[in-house]
C-alpha positions in Angstrom: 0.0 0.0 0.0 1.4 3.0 -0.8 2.6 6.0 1.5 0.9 8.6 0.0 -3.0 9.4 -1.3 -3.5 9.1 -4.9 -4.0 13.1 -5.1 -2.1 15.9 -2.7 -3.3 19.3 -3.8 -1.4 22.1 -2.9 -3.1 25.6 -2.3 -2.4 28.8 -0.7 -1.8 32.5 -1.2 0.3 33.4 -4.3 4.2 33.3 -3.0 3.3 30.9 -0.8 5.5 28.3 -2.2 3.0 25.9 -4.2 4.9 25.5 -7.2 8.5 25.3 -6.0 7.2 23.0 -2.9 5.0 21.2 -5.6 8.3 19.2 -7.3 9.8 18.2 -4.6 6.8 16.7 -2.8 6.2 14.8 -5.9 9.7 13.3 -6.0 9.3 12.6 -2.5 6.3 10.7 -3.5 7.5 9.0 -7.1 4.6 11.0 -8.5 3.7 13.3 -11.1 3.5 17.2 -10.6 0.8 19.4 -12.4 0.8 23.5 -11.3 -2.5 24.1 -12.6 -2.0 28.0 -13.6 -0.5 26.9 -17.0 -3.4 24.6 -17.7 -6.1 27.3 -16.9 -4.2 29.9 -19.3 -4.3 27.1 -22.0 -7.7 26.1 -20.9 -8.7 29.8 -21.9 -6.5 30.1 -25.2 -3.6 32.1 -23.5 -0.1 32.1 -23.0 0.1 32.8 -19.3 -2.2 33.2 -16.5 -1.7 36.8 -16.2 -2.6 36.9 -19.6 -6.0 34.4 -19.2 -6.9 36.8 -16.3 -6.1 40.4 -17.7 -8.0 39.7 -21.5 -11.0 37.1 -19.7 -11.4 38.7 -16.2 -11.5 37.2 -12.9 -14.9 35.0 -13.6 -13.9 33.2 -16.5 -10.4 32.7 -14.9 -12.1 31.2 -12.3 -14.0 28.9 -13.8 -11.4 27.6 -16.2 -9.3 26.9 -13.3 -12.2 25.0 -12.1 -12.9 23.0 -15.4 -9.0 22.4 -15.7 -8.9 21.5 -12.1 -11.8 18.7 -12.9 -9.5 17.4 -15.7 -6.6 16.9 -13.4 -9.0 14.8 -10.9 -8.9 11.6 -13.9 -5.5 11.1 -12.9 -4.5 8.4 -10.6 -1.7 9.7 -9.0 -0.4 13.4 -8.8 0.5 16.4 -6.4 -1.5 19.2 -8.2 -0.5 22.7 -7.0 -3.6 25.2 -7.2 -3.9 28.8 -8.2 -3.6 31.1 -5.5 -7.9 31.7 -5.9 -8.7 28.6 -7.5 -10.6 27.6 -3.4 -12.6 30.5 -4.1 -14.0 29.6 -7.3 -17.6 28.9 -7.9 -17.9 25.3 -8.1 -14.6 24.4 -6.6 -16.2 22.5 -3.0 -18.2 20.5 -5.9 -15.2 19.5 -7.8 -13.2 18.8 -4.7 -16.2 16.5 -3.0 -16.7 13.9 -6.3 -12.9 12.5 -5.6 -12.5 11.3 -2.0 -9.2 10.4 -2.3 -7.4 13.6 -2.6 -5.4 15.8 0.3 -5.9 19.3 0.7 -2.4 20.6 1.7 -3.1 24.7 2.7 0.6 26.1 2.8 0.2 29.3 5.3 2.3 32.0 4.7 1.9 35.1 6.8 1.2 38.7 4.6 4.9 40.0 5.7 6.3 36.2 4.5 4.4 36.9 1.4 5.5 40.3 1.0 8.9 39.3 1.0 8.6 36.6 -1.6 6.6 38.4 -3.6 8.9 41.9 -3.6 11.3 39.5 -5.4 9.2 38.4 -8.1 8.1 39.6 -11.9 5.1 41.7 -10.7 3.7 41.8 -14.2 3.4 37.9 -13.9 0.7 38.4 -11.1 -1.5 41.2 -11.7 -3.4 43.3 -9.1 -6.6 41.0 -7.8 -8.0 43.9 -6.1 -6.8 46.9 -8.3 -4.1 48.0 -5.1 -0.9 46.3 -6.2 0.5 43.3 -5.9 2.2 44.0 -2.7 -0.8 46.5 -1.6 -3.4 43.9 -1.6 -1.4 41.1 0.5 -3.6 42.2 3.8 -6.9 42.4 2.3 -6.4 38.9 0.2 -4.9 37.3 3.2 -7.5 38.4 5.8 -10.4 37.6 2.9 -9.2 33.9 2.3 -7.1 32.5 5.1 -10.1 31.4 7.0 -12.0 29.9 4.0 -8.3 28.1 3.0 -8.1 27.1 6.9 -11.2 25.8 6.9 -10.9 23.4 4.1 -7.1 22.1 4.6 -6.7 18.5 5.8 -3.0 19.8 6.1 -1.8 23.2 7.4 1.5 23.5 6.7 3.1 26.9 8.2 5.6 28.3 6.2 7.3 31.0 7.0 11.2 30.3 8.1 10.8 27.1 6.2 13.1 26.4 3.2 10.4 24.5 0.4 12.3 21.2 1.1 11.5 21.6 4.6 8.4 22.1 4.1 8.0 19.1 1.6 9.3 17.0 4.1 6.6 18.1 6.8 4.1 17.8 4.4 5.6 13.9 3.6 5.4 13.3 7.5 1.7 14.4 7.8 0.5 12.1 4.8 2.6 9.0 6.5 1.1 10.2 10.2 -2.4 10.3 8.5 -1.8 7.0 7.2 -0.7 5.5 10.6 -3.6 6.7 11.7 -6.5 5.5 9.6 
């Protein structure tokens, strides 16, 4: 039997670490890794998410990351990491609830964490979600969906002072403690 669920999917704020910690946990695992932000560009026609989400607005970018989320759920195996909002999107608690055998991982940065990631980053490839700035908006996006993301995590994972393999590792011993468990 093996150590791991047949899906871990990864979700937190953007710059909390999903797609770096995404690889490692995989390799951990011997599984595949999908970040999910490509397919929902491609999902719309686009090149990049910040394109998908600047020419479609938020809506549609939501609901393709929905409908490329529910494509993902056919595979077997796979640590899929999640856009940033994708928990927010209308229809996501459906998606989620028709495969029982997935783990929601929630990897919980703090805003001054995420400001410090983020200050470090192309801010063009992660437009404004509430019109503020990037960097502006941390507080208000963090306050809006840290107790939604909290609520649905199987996992909570706290990040901050963590190096990504460090927190692949934790994230390894909560699936194998979960498993001793069950």
């Amino acid at each position: 039997m093996p150590l791991h669920p047949p899906l871990v999917v990864l979700f937190g704020l953007r710059g909390s670490g999903k797609s770096t910690v995404g690889p490692l946990l995989a390799a951990s695992l011997q599984t595949p890794f999908v970040d999910l932000d490509p397919l929902t560009a491609l999902e719309l026609g686009e090149a990049t998410p910040a394109d998908a989400l600047r020419k479609h607005g938020e809506p549609a970018f939501r609901a393709a990351e929905v409908r490329a989320f529910a494509h993902l759920l056919r595979l077997p195996t796979a640590v899929i990491a999640l856009g940033g909002g994708t928990p927010t999107a209308p229809g996501f608690s459906e998606v989620v609830t028709a495969r029982a055998d997935l783990t929601l991982v929630y990897l919980r940065a703090t805003p001054d964490t995420l400001r410090t990631r983020l200050s470090k980053t192309d801010a063009a490839s992660r437009p404004s979600l509430t019109g503020t700035g990037m960097l502006m908006e941390i507080d208000a996006v963090f306050t809006a969906r840290d107790p939604l993301y909290r609520s649905r995590a199987q996992i909570e994972i706290a990040v901050d002072g963590l190096t990504e393999a460090d927190v692949a590792d934790r994230i390894v011993s909560e699936l194998a403690s979960r498993r001793r468990t069950s």
